[in-house]
C-alpha positions in Angstrom: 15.4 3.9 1.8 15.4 3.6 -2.2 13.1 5.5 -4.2 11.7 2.5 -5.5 10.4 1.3 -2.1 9.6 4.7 -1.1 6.9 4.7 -4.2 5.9 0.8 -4.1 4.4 2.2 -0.5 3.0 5.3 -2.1 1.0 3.1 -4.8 0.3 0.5 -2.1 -1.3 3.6 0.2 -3.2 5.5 -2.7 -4.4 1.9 -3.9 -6.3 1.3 -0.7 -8.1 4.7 -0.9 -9.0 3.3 -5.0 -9.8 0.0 -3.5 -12.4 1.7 -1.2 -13.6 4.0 -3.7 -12.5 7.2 -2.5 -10.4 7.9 -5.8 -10.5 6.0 -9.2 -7.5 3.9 -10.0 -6.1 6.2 -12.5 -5.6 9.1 -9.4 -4.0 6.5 -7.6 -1.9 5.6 -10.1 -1.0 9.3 -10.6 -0.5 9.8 -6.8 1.9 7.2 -6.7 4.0 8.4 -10.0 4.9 4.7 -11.2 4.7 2.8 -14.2 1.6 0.9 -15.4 3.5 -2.2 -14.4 4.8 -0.9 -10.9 1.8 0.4 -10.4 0.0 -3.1 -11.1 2.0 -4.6 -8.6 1.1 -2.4 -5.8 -2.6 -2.2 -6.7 -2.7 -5.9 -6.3 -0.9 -6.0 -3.2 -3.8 -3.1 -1.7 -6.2 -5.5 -3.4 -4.9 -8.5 -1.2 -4.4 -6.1 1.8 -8.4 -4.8 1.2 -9.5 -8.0 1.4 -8.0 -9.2 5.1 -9.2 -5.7 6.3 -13.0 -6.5 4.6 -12.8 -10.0 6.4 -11.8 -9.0 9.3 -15.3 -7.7 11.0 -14.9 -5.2 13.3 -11.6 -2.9 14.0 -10.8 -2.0 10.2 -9.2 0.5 10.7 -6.7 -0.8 13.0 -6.7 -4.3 11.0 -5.9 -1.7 7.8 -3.0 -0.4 9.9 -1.7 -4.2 10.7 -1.4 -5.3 7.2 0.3 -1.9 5.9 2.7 -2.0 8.7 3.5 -5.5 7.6 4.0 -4.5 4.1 6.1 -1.6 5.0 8.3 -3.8 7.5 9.3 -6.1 4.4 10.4 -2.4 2.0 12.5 -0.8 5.1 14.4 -4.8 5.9 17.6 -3.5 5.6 17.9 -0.3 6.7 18.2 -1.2 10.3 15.7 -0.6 13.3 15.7 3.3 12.3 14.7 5.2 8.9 15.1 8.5 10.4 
């Protein structure tokens, strides 16, 4: 797996914790090591990810867990069934 993909889910992961307000955006941003603009991209991506997970009712935790898988199946196409 890239580097690039590798920190796309970093700022995607650290988002969600900005998004819910356990860190500001700037430590999330930090966290992740990108670029404003990378990091812009990931930050919306936890925003759009925050709000299935806020609609979903119950089970947020595992719908949180759904939608990050999803976004991590699309960065690891590619590299076959295994990463390890």
């Amino acid at each position: 797996m890239n580097k690039d993909k590798v920190k796309h889910l970093t700022g995607v992961f650290a988002s969600m914790f900005a998004h819910s307000g356990h860190i500001t955006k700037e430590e999330a941003k930090e966290i992740s090591g990108m670029t404003d603009h990378e990091f812009e991209k990931a930050y919306d991506k936890a925003s759009v990810i925050a709000d299935k997970v806020l609609k979903s009712g119950d089970r947020k935790m595992g719908k949180f867990m759904d939608h990050l898988a999803k976004e991590v199946e699309k960065d690891i196409e590619g590299f076959g069934e295994k990463i390890f």
